[in-house]
C-alpha positions in Angstrom: 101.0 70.9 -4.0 97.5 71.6 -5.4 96.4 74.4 -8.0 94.2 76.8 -7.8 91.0 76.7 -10.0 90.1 79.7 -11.8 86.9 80.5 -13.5 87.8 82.3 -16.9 85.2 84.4 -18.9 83.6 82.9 -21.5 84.4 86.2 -23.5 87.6 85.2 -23.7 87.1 81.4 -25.6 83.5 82.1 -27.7 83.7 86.4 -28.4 80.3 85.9 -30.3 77.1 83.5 -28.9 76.3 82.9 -32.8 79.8 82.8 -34.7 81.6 80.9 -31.9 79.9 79.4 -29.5 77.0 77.4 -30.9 79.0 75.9 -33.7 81.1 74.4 -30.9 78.0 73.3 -29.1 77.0 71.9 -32.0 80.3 69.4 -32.4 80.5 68.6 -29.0 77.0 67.8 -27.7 78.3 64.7 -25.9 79.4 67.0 -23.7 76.2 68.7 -22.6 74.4 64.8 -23.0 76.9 63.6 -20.5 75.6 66.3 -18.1 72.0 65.6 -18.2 72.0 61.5 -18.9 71.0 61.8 -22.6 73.0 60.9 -26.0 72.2 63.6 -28.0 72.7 63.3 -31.8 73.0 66.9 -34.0 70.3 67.9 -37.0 70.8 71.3 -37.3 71.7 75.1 -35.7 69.6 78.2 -36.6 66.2 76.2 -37.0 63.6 78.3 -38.3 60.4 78.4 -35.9 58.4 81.2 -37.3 60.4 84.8 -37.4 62.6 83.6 -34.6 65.4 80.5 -34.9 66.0 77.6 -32.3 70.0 77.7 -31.8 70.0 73.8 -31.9 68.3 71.2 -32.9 69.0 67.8 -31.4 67.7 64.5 -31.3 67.5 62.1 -27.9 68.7 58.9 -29.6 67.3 56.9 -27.2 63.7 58.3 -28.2 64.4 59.6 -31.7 62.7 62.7 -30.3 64.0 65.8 -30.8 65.3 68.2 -28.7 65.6 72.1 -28.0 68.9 73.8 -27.4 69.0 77.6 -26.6 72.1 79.0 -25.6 72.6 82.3 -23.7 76.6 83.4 -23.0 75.0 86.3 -20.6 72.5 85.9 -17.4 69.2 84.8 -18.4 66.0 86.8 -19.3 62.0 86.2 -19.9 62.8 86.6 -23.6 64.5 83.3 -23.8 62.2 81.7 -22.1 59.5 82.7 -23.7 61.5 81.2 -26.4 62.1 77.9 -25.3 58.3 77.1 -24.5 57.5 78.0 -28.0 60.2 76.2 -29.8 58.9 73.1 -27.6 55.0 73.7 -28.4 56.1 74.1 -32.3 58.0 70.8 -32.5 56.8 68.6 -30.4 60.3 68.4 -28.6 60.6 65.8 -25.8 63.5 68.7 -24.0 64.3 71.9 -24.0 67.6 72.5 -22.4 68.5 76.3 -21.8 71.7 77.3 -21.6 73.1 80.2 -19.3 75.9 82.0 -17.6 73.8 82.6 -14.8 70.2 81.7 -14.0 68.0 84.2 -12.2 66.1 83.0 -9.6 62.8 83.7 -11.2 63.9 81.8 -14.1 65.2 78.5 -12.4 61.9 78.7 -10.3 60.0 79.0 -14.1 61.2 75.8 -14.9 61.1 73.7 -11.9 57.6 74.8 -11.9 56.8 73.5 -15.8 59.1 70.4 -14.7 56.4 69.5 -12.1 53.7 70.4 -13.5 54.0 68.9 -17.1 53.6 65.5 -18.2 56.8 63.0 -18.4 56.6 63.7 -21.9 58.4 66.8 -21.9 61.5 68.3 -20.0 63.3 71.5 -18.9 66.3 71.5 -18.3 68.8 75.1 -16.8 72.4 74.4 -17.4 74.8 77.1 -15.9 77.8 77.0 -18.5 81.1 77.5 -16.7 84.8 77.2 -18.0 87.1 75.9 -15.4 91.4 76.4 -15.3 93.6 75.3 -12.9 97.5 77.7 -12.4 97.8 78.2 -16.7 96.4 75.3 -18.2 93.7 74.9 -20.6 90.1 75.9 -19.9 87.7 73.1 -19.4 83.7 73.4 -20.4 81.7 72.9 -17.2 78.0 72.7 -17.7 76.2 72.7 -14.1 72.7 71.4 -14.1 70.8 73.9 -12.6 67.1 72.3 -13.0 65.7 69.2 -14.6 62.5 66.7 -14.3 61.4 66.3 -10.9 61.6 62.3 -10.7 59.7 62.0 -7.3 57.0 64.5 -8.9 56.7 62.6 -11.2 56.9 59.2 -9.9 53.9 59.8 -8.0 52.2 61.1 -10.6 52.7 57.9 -12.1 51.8 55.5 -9.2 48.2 56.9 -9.4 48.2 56.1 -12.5 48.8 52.7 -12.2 46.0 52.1 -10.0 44.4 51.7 -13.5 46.3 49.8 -14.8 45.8 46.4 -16.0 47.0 43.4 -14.1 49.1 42.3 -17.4 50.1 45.9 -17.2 51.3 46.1 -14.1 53.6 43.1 -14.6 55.1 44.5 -17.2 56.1 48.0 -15.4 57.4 46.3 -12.4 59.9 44.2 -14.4 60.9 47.3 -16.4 61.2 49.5 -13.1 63.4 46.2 -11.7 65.7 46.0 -15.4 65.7 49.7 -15.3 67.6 49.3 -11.3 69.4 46.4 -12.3 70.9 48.3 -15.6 71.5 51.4 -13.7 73.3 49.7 -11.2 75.9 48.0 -14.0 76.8 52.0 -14.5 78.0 51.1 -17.7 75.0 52.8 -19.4 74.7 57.0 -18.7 71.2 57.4 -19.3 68.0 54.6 -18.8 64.7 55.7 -19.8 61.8 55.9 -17.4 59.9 52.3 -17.5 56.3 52.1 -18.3 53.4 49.6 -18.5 54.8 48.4 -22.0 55.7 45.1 -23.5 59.4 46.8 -24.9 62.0 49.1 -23.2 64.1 50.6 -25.6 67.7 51.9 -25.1 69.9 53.9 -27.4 72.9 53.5 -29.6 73.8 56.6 -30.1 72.6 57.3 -33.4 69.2 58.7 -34.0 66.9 55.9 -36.2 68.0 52.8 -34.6 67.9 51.8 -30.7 67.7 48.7 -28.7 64.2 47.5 -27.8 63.9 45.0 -24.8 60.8 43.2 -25.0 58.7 41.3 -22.5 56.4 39.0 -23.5 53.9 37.5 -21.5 51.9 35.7 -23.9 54.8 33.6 -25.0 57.0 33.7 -21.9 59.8 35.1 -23.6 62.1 38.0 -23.6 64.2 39.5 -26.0 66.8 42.1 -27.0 66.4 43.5 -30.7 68.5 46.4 -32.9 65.2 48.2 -34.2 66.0 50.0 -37.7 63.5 52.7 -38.6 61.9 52.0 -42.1 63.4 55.5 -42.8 67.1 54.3 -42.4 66.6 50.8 -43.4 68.3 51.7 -46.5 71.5 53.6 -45.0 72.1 50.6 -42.6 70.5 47.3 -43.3 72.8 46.4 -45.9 75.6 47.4 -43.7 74.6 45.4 -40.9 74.1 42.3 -43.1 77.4 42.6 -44.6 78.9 42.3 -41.7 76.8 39.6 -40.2 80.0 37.1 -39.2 81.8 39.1 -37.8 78.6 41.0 -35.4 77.9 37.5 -34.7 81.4 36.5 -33.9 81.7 39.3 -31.1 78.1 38.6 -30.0 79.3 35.0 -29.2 76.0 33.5 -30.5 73.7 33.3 -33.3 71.2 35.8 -33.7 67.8 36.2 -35.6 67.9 38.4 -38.6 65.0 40.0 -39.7 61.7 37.6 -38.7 59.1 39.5 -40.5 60.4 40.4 -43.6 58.0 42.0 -44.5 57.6 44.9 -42.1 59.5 47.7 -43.5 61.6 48.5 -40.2 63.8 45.8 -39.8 64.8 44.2 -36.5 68.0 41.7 -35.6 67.0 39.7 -32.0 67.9 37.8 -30.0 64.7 35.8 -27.2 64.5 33.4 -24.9 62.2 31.4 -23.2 61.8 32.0 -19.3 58.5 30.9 -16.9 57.3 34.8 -15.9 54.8 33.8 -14.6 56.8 32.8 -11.5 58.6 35.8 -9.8 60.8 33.2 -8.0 62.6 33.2 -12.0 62.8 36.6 -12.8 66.2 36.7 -11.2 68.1 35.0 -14.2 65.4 36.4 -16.1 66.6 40.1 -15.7 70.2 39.0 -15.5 70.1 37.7 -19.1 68.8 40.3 -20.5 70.8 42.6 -18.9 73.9 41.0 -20.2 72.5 40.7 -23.5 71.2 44.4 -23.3 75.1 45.4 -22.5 76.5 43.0 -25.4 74.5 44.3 -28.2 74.5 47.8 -27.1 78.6 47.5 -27.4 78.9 45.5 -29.8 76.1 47.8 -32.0 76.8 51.1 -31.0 80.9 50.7 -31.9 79.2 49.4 -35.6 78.0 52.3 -36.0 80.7 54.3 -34.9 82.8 52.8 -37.4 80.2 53.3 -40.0 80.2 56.8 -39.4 83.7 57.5 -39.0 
């Protein structure tokens, strides 16, 4: 026998937008990140932005950027997203992700039109919030992604672009755009950022501050995985990590290079190796080192600083 699934009001779990249902947002934002392929890491609810408030502040850990959150339990209207636009404008957010019981279709068309016709710097995102029962059990959070970045818009945005590109640049965005497939395809990783004509490729570790950055050198023929550390939290987690140096290394399986240039003030632990990319022909075992490296330290790291946080 199979059950019969029942849409419940969201009345009946969060009776007040402010009082109930942000503060829940606000502790369960893995939730919503799940959703839309980013880890999301709270900073704070009711952010001032002149005389109106952003319901949530975020930040993508995998760009340290932050990110907008405005939540709606009713259908939504221009005042929101009016709203949204100007939260985004005022601080420099990387997302705005509005939240909905039900989208118009004005408003969904408002922003598929600003995903397309704004820069890869900056996303919209419509999430149609849902709770789901089946026969008496308990309600279950559904959040239906309603609109988000165009990819293909904006890929070929991009592919003009590289048409200006240097020839060293170009390299180094088709090995990213192959490490971004090859990562993807693991599916052990939710969300992959977009690769560009850059010598690192940075993923997170779920904590705002600190991130893996992949790096691709062509000068040296050598690439690399490193934990990057933030100058402004090298003092909440560089002693950490370094007091638990054997054991990081023991689940790593190998030695790794703690902080080469000790006198930058953001701090990095890597690990490189030499490869010919100059030949395509050895970029094979090229991307499948790094991509096994990129999944060690991002488990390895990101349950540090679960623990650290517990």
């Amino acid at each position: 026998m199979l059950g019969e699934i029942k849409i419940v009001n969201l009345r009946k779990i969060w009776k007040n937008e402010y009082s109930n249902f942000t503060p829940w947002l606000s502790e369960n934002l893995h939730l919503l990140g799940k959703a839309i392929g980013i880890e999301l890491e709270f900073e704070a609810k009711e952010v001032s932005v002149g005389p109106f408030s952003a319901d949530i502040l975020a930040k993508d850990t995998g760009t340290d950027k932050f990110v907008i959150i405005e939540n709606q339990l009713e259908k939504t209207d221009h005042d929101h997203l009016g709203k949204c636009i100007t939260y985004a404008s005022v601080l420099d957010a990387s997302a705005v992700i509005w939240i909905a019981s039900k989208f118009t279709d004005e408003h969904k068309k408002a922003l598929d039109w600003l995903n397309d016709h704004t820069s890869e710097e900056i996303g919209f995102y419509g999430i149609k919030v849902e709770l789901w029962q089946i026969e008496n059990s308990l309600p279950a959070v559904r959040f239906n992604v309603i609109s988000q970045p165009n990819l293909a818009v904006r890929q070929a945005s991009k592919s003009k672009e590289q048409t200006e590109l240097t020839e060293n640049r170009r390299t180094q965005l088709k090995f990213w755009e192959e490490f971004s497939t090859k990562l993807i395809e693991t599916r052990k990783i939710g969300s992959v950022q977009s690769p560009r004509a850059q010598y690192w490729f940075d993923v997170a570790l779920g904590k705002s501050g600190i991130h893996l950055s992949n790096t691709f050198n062509t000068e040296t023929n050598e690439i690399g995985v490193r934990v990057y550390i933030n100058n402004k939290k090298v003092e909440d987690w560089w002693p950490y990590f370094e007091s638990r140096k054997v054991e990081i290394e023991q689940k790593m399986g190998i030695k790794l290079n703690w902080n080469p240039n000790p006198d930058n003030k953001d701090k990095v632990i890597m690990l490189v190796k030499a490869f010919n990319l100059e030949q395509n022909e050895e970029w094979e075992a090229a991307l499948d080192w790094l991509v096994d490296y990129t999944l060690r330290f991002r488990e390895v790291f990101s349950n540090e600083i679960k623990n650290k946080t517990k």
